[in-house]
TIBA-179820 format. One line per field, with one value per atom (N, C-alpha, C): x negated, y negated, z negated. Coordinates in nm, 4 decimals, m for minus. Each point is the difference from the previous one (the first is absolute). Layout:
<nodes>
u	[X:...]
v	[Y:...]
w	[Z:...]
</nodes>
This chain:
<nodes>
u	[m2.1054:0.0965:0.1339:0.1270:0.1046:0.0573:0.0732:0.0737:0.1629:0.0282:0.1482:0.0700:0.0540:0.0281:0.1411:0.0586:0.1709:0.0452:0.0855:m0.0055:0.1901:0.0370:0.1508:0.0259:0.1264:0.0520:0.1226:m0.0516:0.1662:0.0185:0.0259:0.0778:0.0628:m0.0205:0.0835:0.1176:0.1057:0.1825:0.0292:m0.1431:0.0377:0.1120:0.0887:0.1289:m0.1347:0.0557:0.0165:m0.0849:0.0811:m0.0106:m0.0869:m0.0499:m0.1098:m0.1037:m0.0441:m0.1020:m0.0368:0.1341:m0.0581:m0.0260:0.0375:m0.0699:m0.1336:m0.0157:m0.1472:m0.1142:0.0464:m0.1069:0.0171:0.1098:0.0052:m0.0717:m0.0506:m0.0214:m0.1896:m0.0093:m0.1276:m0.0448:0.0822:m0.0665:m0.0238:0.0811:m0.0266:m0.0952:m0.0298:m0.1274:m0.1110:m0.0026:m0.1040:m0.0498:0.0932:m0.0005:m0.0858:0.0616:m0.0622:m0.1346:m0.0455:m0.1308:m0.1154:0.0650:m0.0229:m0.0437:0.1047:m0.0401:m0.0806:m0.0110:m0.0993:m0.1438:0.0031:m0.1554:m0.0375:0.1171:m0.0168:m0.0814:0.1327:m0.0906:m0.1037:m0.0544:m0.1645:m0.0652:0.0367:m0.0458:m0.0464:0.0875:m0.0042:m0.0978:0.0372:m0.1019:m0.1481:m0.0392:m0.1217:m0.0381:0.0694:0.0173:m0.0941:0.1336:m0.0512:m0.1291:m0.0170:m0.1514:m0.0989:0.0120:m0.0586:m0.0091:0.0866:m0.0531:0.0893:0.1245:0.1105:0.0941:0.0465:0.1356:0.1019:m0.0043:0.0830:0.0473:m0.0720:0.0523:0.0526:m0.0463:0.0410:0.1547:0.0126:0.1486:0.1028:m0.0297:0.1074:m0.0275:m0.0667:0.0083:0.1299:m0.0345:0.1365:0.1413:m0.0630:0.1620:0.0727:m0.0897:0.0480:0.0748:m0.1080:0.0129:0.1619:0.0123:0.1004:0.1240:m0.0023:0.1197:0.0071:m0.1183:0.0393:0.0912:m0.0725:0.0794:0.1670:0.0114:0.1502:0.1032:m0.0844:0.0552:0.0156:m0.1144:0.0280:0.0990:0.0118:0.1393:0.1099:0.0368:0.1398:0.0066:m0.0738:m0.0423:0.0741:m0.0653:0.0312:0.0912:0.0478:0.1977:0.1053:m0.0688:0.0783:0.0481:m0.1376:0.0208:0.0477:0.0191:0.0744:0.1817:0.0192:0.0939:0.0765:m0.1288:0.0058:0.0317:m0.0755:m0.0689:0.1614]
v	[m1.2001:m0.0838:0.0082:0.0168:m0.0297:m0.0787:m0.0359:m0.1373:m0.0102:m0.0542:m0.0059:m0.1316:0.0553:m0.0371:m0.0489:m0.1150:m0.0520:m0.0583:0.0168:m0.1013:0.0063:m0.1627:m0.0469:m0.0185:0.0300:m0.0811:m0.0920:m0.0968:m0.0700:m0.0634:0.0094:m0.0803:0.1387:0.1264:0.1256:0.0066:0.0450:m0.0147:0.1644:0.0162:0.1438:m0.0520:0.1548:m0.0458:0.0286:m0.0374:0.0290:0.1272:0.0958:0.1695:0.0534:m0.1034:0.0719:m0.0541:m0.1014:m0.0540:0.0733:0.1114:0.0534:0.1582:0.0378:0.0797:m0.0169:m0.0660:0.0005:m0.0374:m0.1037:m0.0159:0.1510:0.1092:0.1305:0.0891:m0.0016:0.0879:m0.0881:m0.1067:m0.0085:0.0441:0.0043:0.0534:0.0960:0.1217:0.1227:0.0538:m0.0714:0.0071:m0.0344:m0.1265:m0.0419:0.1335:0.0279:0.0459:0.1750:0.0373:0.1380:m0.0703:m0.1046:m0.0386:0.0131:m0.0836:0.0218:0.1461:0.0426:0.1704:0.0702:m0.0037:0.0806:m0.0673:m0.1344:m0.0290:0.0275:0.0512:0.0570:0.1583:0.0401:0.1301:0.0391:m0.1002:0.0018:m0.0335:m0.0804:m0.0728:0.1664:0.0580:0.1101:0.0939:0.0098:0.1053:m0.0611:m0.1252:m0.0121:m0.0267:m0.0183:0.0243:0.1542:0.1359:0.1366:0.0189:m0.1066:0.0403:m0.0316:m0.0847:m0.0780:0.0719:0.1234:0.0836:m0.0043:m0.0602:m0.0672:0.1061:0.0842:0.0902:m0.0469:m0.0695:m0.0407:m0.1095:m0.0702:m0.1567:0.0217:0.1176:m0.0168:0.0702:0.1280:0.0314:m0.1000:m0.0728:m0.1110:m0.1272:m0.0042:m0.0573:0.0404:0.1382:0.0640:m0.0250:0.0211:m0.0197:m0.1091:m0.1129:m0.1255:m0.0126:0.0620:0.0122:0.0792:0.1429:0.0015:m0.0200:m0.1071:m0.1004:m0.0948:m0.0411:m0.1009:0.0160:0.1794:0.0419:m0.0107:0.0772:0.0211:m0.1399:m0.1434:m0.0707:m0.0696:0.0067:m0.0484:0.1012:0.1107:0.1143:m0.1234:0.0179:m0.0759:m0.1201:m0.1130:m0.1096:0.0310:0.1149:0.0131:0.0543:0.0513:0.0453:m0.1037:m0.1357:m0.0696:m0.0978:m0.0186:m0.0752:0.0961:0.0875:0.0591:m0.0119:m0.0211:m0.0150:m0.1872:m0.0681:m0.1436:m0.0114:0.0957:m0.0552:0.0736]
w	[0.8950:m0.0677:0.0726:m0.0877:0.0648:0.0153:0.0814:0.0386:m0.0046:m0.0401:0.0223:0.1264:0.0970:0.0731:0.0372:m0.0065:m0.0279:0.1270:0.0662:0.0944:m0.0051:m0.0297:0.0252:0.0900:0.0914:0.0970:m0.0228:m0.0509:m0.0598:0.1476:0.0295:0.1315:0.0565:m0.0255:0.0624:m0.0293:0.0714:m0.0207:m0.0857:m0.0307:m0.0919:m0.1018:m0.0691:m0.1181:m0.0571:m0.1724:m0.1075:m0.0483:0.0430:0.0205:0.0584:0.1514:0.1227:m0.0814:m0.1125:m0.0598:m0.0893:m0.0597:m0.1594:0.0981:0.0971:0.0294:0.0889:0.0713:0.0682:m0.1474:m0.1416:m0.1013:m0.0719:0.0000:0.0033:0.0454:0.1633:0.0715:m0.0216:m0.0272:0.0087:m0.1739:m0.0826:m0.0956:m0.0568:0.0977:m0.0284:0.0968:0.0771:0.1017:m0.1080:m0.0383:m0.1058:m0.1132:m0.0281:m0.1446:0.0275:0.1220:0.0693:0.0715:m0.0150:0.0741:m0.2006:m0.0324:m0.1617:m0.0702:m0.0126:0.0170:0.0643:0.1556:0.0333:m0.0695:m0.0075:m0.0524:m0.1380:m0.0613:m0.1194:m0.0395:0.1177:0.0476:0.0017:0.0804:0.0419:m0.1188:m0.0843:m0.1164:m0.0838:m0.0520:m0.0495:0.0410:0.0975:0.0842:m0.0056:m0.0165:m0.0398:m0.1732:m0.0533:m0.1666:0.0319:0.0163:0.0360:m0.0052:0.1290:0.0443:m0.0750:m0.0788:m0.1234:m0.1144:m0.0192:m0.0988:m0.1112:0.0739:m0.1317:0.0298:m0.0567:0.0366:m0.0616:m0.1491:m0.0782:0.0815:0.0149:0.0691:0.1134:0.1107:0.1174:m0.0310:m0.0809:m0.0303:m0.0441:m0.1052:m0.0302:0.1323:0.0740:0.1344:0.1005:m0.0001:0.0821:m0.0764:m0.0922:m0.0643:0.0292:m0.0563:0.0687:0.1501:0.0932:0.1346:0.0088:0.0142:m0.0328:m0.0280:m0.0982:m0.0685:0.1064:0.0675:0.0888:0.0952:0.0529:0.1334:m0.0179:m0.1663:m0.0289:0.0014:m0.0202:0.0034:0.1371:0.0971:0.1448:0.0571:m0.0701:0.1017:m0.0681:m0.0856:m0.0987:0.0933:0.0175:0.0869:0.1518:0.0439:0.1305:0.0088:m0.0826:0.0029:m0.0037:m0.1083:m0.0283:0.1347:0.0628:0.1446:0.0641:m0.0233:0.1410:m0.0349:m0.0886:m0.0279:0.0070:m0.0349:0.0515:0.1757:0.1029:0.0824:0.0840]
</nodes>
């Protein structure tokens, strides 16, 4: 089971900006933690005898990666 894990520091003298990038930098961490278990997800579809399912799996997968790159460009440009 996965967990999602949050933790605030409102009492930190972080701006504005240091907040939308660290909830940035943790969600393109998230999102590539997401993905790889997708990965794996697929790869046992495969093994299961599914080729159809495990291909539109990747695809998905894939799209994810293309969107955590876009993500991680965008913070770098935040950060």
């Amino acid at each position: 089971m996965h967990m999602h894990h949050e933790h605030h520091d409102h009492d930190s003298m972080a701006t504005p900006v240091e907040e939308l990038v660290a909830l940035m930098k943790y969600m393109v961490g998230h999102n590539a933690e997401h993905t790889h278990e997708l990965e794996h997800l697929a790869l046992d579809i495969k093994d299961a005898g599914n080729e159809e399912v495990y291909a539109e799996v990747m695809a998905a997968v894939e799209n994810y990666h293309k969107g955590n790159d876009i993500l991680a460009e965008a913070l770098s440009k935040l950060a």
